[in-house]
N, C-alpha and C positions, 0 to 999 in steps of 0.2 A: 442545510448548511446554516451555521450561523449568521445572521446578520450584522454584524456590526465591523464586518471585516472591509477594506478597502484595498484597492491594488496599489502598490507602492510604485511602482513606474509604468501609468497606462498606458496605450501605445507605442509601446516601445520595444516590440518583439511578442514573444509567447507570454503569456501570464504567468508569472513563479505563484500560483494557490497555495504552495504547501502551509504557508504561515494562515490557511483560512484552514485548510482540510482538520490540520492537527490540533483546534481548538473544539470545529465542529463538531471532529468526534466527544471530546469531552462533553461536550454540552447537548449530547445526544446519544450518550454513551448507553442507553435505554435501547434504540432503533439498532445498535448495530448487527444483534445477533440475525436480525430478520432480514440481513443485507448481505452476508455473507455466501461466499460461492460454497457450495458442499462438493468441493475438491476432494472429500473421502469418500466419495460413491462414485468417483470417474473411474472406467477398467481401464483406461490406457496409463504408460507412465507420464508422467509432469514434468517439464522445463519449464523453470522459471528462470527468466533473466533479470538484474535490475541494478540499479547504479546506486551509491551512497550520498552521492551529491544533488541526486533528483531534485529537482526545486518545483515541478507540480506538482505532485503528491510522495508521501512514505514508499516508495517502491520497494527498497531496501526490507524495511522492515515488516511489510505486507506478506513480501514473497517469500520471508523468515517464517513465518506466523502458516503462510499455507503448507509450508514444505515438512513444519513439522505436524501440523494436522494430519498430512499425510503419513507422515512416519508412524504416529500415532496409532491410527487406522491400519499399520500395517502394508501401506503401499506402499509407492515408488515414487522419488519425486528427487530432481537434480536439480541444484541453482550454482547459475553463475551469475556471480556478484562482482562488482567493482566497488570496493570500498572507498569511501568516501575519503579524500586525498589532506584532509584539514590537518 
């Protein structure tokens, strides 16, 4: 993870990272392939859930990126998404 990121309101509930996650990757955009799940060799089919408004991480656009790996690949893969209400 990048260092240079700080929490915008610490103790004050859960920690919203997404404004750390989404930089990290840039700036480590080298490491990510060696982090990813190989969701196109699972046999069963894939639910993914995930919200548009997530404020700890990309949930949204993660569970985009696996579902179509999987389609990819040929497999099966279902998201239910709540887009983000902005």
């Amino acid at each position: 993870m990048d260092g240079s990121w700080t929490p915008v309101n610490p103790g004050s509930g859960p920690a919203a990272i997404r404004d750390w996650y989404e930089p990290s990757e840039r700036s480590f955009v080298h490491l990510l392939p060696r982090a990813e799940i190989p969701v196109e060799k699972a046999r069963a089919d894939l639910l993914l859930v995930a919200g548009g408004d997530d404020e700890m991480w990309p949930s949204l656009r993660f569970a985009e990126q696996l579902a179509e790996r999987r389609r990819s690949a040929g497999t099966t893969a279902q998201l239910i998404a709540r887009r983000c209400p902005c």
